[in-house]
C-alpha positions as CSV (number, residue, x, y, z in Angstrom):
1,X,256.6,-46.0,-189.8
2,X,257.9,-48.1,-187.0
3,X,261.0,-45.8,-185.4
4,X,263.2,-49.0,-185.3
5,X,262.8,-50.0,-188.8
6,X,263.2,-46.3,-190.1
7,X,266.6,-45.9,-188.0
8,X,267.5,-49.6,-189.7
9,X,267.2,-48.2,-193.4
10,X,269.0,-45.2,-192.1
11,X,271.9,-46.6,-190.9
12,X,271.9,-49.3,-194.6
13,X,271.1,-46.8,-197.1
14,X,271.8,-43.2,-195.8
15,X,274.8,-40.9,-196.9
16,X,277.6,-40.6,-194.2
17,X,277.6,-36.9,-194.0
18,X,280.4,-36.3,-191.3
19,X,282.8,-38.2,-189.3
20,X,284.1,-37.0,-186.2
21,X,287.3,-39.0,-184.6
22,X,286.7,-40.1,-181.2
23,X,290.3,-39.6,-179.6
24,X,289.9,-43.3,-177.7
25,X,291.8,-46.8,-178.3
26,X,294.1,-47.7,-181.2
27,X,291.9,-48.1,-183.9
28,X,289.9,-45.4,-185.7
29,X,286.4,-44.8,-184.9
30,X,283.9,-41.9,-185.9
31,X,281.0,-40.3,-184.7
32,X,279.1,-40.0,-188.0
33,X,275.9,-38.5,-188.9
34,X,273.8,-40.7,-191.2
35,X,271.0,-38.3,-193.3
36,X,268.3,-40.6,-195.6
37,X,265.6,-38.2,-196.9
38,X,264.9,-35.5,-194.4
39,X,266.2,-37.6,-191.3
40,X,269.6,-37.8,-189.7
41,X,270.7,-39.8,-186.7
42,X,274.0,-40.4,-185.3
43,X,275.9,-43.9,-185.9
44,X,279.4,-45.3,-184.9
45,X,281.4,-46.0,-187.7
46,X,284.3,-48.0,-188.0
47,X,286.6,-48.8,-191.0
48,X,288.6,-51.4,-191.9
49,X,291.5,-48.8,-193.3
50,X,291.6,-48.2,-190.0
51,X,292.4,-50.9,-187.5
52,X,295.9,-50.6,-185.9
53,X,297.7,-54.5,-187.1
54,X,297.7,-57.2,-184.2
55,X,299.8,-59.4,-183.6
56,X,297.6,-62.4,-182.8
57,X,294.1,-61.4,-185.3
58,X,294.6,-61.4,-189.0
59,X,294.8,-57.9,-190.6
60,X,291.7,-56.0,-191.6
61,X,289.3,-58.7,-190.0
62,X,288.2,-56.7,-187.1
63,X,284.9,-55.0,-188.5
64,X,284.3,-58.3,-189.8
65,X,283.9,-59.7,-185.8
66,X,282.5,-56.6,-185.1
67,X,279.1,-57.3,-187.7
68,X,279.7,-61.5,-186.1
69,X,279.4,-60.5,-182.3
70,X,275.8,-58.6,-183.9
71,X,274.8,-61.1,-185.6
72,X,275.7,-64.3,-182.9
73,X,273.6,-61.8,-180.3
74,X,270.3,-61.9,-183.0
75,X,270.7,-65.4,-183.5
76,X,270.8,-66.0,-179.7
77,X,267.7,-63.9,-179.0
78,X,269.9,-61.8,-176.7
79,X,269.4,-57.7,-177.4
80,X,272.4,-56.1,-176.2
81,X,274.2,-55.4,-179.1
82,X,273.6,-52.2,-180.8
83,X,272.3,-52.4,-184.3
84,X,275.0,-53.0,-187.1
85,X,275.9,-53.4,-190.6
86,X,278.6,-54.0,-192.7
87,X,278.7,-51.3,-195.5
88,X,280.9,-48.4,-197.3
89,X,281.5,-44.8,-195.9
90,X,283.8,-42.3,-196.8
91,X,287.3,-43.8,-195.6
92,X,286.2,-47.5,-196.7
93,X,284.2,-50.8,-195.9
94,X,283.4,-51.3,-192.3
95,X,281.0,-51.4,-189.9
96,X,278.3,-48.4,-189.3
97,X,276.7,-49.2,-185.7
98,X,273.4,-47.3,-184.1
99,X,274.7,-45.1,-181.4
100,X,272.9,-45.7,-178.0
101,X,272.8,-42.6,-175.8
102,X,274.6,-43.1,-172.7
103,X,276.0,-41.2,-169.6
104,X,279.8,-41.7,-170.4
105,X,280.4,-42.0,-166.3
106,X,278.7,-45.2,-166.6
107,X,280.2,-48.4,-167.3
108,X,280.7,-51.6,-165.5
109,X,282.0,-50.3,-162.1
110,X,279.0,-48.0,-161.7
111,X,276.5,-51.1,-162.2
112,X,273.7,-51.6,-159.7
113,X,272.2,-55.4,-158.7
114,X,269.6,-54.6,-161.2
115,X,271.5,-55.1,-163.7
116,X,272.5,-58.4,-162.9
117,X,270.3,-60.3,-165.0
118,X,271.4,-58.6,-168.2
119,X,275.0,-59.0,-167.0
120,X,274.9,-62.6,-167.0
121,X,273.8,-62.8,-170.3
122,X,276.3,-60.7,-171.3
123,X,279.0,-63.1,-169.4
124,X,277.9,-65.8,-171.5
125,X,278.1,-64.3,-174.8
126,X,281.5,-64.3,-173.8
127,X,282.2,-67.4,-173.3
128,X,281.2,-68.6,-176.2
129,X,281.8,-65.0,-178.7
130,X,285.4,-65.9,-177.4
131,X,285.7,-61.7,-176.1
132,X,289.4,-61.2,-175.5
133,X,288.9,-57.3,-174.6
134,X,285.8,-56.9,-172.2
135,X,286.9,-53.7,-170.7
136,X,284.3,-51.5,-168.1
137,X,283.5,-49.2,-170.7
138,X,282.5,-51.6,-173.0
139,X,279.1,-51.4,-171.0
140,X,277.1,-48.7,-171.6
141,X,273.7,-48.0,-170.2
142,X,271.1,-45.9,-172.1
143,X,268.0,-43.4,-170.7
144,X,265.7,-46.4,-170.2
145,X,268.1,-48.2,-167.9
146,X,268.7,-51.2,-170.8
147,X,272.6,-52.7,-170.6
148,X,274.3,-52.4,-173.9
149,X,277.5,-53.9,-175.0
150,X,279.8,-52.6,-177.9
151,X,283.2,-52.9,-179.1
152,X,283.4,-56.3,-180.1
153,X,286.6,-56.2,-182.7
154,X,288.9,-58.3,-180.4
155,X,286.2,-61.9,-180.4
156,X,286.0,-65.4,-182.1
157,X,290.1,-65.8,-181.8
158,X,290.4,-69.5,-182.5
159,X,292.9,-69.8,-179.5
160,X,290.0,-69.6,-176.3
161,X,291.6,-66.8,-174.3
162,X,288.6,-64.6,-172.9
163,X,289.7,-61.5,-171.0
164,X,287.5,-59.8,-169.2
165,X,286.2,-57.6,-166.4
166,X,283.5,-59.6,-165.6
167,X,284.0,-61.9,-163.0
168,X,281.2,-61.3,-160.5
169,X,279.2,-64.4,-161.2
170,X,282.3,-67.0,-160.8
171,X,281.2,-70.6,-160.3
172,X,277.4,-69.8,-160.6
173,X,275.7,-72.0,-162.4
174,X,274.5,-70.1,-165.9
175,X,270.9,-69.4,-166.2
176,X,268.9,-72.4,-167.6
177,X,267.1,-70.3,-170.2
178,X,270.5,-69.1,-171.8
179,X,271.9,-72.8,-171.5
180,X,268.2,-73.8,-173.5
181,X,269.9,-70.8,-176.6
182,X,272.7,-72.4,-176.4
183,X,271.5,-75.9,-177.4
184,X,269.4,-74.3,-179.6
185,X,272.6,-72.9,-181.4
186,X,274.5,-76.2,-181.1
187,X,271.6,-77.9,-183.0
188,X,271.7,-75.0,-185.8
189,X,275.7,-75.2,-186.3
190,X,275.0,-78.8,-187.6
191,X,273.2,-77.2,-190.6
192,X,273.8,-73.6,-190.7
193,X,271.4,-71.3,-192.5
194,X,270.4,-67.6,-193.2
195,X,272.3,-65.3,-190.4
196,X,274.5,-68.2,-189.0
197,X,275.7,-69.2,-192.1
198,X,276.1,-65.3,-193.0
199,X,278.1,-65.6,-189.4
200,X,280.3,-68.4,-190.2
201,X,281.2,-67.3,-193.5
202,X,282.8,-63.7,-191.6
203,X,285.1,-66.0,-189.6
204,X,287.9,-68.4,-190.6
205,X,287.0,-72.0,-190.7
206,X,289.6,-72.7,-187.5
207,X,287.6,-69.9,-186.2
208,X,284.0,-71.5,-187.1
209,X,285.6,-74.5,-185.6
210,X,286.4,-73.6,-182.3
211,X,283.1,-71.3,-182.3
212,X,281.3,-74.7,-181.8
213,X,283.8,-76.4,-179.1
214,X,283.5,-73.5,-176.6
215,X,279.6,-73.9,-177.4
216,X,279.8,-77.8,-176.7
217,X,282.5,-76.5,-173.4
218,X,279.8,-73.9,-172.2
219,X,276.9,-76.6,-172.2
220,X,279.0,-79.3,-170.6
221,X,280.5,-77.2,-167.8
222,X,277.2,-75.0,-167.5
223,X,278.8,-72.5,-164.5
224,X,280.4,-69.2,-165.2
225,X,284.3,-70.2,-164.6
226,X,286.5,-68.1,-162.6
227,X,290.3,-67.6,-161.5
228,X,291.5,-69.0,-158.0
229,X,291.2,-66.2,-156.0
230,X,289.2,-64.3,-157.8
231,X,285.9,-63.2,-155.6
232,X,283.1,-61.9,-157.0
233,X,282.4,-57.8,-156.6
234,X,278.4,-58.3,-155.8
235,X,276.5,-60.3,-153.8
């Protein structure tokens, strides 16, 4: 069986066996361990019961972005976003996530230039995902040396207010192959189907709406934007 598509099922169908509390940010999140037959594998798992209220996001939507960031980042062809599902576990609906080992002393700061190419992509994402809490350890790198990206709660706010720690590629122009996804994905949102539509529907339709102007902002303006004095931390 392909490993993947065996840790996919897992983390859909198996039983939630334990959840540890990981003592970090405001909301709850677990460490589970997801058993299906004779296999077990460790997952992130998030529930809506526990998300701390917020001001400026409606209450109990935050898995909800959480499963949209996935899916936008499938849609978009760009693989940085852990595996997810919505689904139940033992303290409620929320979102289970594949865990991706990782060095916790990595994170953003610790980056090297080859990294830089998966960076951007992230940077775009974004832009466009809206992400209003992009902190360092957000970025996580596994064995292999890929870039992965988690926590995505805090995205698609209809207000465009992206906060971030990523500002080394300021007035660069965005890479023309991500610009080509992006059209793609203007051209879909005129007839949504199968995982955008699914997308869509997770998001409130001033939400949907502004999804699609920061898509038609990001093609027009095509460069990373940055703050006046603001320089970039690479070369």
């Amino acid at each position: 069986m392909n490993d993947d598509r065996s840790i996919y099922d897992i983390i859909r169908h198996g039983k939630i066996e334990s959840c540890r509390l990981i003592a970090a940010g405001s909301n709850y999140t677990f460490l589970a361990e997801v058993r299906l037959d004779n296999r077990c594998i460790p997952a992130i798992y998030k529930p809506r019961d526990g998300e701390s209220p917020l001001w400026d996001f409606p209450r109990g939507t935050l898995y909800k972005r959480e499963y949209a960031a996935y899916l936008l980042s499938q849609i978009l062809g760009w693989d940085f976003i852990p595996f997810t599902v919505i689904r139940e576990g033992p303290h409620g609906i929320g979102t289970v996530q594949r865990y991706v080992e990782h060095d916790p002393r990595q994170n953003y700061y610790t980056l090297s230039e080859e990294n830089a190419a998966q960076l951007r992509t992230i940077a775009c994402f974004d832009l466009v995902a809206n992400s209003t809490d992009r902190k360092a350890i957000h970025l996580i790198v596994d064995p292999n040396g890929k870039l992965w990206s988690i926590d995505h709660g805090l995205t698609f706010h209809a207000d465009t207010k992206i906060r971030t720690v990523i500002w080394d590629f300021c007035g660069e122009p965005i890479p023309e192959p991500l610009l080509a996804q992006l059209a793609t994905l203007a051209k879909q949102l005129l007839n949504p189907q199968y995982r955008l539509e699914e997308l869509l529907a997770l998001l409130q339709p001033e939400e949907a709406a502004s999804l699609q102007q920061r898509l038609a902002w990001v093609l027009t303006e095509r460069v990373y934007p940055g703050l006046p004095g603001r320089y970039r931390r690479r070369g």
